[in-house]
C-alpha positions in Angstrom: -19.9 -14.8 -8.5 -23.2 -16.1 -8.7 -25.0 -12.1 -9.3 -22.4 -12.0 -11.6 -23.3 -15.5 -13.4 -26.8 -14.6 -13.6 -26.6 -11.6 -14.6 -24.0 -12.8 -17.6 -27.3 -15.1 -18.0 -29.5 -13.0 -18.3 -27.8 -10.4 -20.9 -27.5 -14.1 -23.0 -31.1 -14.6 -22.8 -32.2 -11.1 -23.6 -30.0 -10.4 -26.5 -31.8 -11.8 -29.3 -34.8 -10.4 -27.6 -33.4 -7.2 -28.1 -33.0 -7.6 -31.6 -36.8 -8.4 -32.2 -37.9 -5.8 -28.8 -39.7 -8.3 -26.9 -38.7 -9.8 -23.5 -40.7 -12.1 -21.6 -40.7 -12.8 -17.7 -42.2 -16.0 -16.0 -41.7 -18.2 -13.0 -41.8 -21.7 -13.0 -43.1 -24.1 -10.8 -40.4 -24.0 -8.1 -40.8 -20.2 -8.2 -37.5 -19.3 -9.7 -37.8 -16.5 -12.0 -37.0 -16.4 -16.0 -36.6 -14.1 -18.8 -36.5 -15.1 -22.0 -38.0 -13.9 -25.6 -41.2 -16.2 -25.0 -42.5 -18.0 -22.2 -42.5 -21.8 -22.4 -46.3 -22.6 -24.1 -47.5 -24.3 -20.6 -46.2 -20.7 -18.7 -47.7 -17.4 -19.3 -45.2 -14.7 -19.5 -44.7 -10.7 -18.6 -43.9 -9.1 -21.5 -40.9 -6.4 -19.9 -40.7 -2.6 -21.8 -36.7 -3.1 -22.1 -34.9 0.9 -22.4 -33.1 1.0 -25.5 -29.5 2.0 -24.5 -27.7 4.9 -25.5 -26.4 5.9 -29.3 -22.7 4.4 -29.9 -22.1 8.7 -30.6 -23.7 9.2 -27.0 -21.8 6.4 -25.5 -18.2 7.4 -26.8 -19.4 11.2 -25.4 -19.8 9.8 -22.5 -16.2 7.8 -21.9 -14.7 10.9 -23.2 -16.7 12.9 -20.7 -15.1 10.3 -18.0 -11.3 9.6 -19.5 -11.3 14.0 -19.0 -12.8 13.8 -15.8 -10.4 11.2 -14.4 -7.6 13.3 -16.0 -7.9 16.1 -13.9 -8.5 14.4 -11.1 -5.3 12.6 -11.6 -3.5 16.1 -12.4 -5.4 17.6 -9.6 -3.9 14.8 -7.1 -0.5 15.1 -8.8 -0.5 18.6 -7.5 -1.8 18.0 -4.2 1.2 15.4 -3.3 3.6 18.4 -4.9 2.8 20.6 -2.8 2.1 18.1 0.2 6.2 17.0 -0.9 7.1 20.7 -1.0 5.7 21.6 2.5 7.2 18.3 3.9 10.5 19.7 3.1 9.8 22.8 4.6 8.9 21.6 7.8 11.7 19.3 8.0 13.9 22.7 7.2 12.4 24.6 9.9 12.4 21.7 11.9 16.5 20.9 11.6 16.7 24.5 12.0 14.8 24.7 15.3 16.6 21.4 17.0 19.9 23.5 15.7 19.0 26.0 17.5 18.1 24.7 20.7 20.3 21.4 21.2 24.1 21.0 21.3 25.3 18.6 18.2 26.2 15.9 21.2 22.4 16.3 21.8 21.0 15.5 18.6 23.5 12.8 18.0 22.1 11.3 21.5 19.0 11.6 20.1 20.0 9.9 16.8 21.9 7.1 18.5 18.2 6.6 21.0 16.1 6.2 17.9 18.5 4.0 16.2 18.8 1.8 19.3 15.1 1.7 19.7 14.8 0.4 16.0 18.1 -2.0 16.6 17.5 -3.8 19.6 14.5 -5.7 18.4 16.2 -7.1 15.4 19.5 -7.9 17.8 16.8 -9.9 20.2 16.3 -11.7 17.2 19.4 -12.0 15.8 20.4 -13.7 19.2 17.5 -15.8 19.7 17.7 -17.1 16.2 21.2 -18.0 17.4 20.4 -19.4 20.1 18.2 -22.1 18.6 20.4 -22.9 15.8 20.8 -26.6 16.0 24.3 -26.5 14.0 25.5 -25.0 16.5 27.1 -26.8 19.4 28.5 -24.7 22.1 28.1 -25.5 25.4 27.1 -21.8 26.4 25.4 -21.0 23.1 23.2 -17.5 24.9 26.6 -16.1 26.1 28.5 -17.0 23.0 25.7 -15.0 21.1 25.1 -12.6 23.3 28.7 -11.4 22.5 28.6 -12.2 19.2 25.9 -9.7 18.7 26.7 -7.0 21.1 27.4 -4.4 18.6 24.5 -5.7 15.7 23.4 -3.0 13.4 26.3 -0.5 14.6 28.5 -1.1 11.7 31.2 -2.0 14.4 33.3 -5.2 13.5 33.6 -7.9 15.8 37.0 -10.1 15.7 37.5 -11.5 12.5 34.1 -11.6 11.2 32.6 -8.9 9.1 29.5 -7.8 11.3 26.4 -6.0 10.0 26.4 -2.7 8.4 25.1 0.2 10.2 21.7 0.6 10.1 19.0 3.4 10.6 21.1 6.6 9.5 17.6 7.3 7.7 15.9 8.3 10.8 14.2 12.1 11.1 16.6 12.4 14.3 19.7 11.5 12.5 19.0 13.7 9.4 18.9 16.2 11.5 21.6 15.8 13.6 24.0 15.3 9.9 22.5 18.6 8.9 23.6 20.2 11.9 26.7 18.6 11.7 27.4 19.8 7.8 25.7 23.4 8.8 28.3 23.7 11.5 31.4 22.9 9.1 30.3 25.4 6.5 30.0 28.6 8.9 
């Protein structure tokens, strides 16, 4: 902030200098350096040779020059995450068409039903130990009672009279494929 301050500071400073095209610099007595249109009397001053900026035809040029520039690249990485998206789907093709191939469908539902688990049983540990440490509750073997309760979390399986948690992780590469599998099966 404080390059950013002085430099706000110094643009102040030199403006009406740049109207009249002189700019001074000086340093005081605690060293600190100044810029100003004149050095205070007691001071003398460098008198700075300040660049006169580009045309307002030259400056709008350029932004045009950039606002094209930036468009490509933005159509250029449009295309790249097209075809990165296209050849995604083609390797999860040939991929669901190679595990076809090789394993049974009870295979690649095992597989399915290991990457769910893997992705379940943290949040069950947590379900549980969240009930666990509920204070409302007031069981006298709270770590069975939820243990039990949340034997089947996440499976979409319904325990007793309560409603139970949806299933979860049908997303999963492993059980995309085995679905496709499944639904290739059916239509031959």
């Amino acid at each position: 902030m404080r390059i950013s301050s002085t430099l706000l500071l110094f643009i102040l400073l030199i403006s009406p200098a740049l109207i009249f095209g002189e700019v001074y610099k000086w340093t005081d007595e605690e060293g600190k350096i100044h810029y100003g249109n004149k050095p205070p009397a007691q001071i003398e001053g460098e008198e700075i040779q300040i660049k006169q900026g580009p045309s307002e035809d030259e400056a709008q040029r350029a932004q045009q020059k950039i606002e094209r520039q930036l468009e490509e690249m933005n159509e250029r990485e449009e295309r790249r995450k097209e075809s990165l998206a296209k050849q995604d789907e083609e390797d999860q093709e040939t991929n669901t068409e190679k595990l076809d191939e090789s394993l049974s469908l009870e295979e690649l539902d095992r597989h399915c039903e290991k990457a769910r688990e893997e992705k379940i049983a943290p949040l069950r540990e947590a379900a549980i130990e969240e009930c666990i440490t509920n204070p409302r509750l007031r069981n006298p073997n709270p770590e069975e009672d939820c243990q039990r309760f949340y034997k089947n979390f996440g499976t979409g399986v319904v325990v007793g009279v309560s409603v139970g948690t949806p299933a979860k992780f049908y997303d999963l590469p492993e059980c995309v494929t085995a679905f496709e599998a499944r639904k290739k099966n059916r239509v031959r």
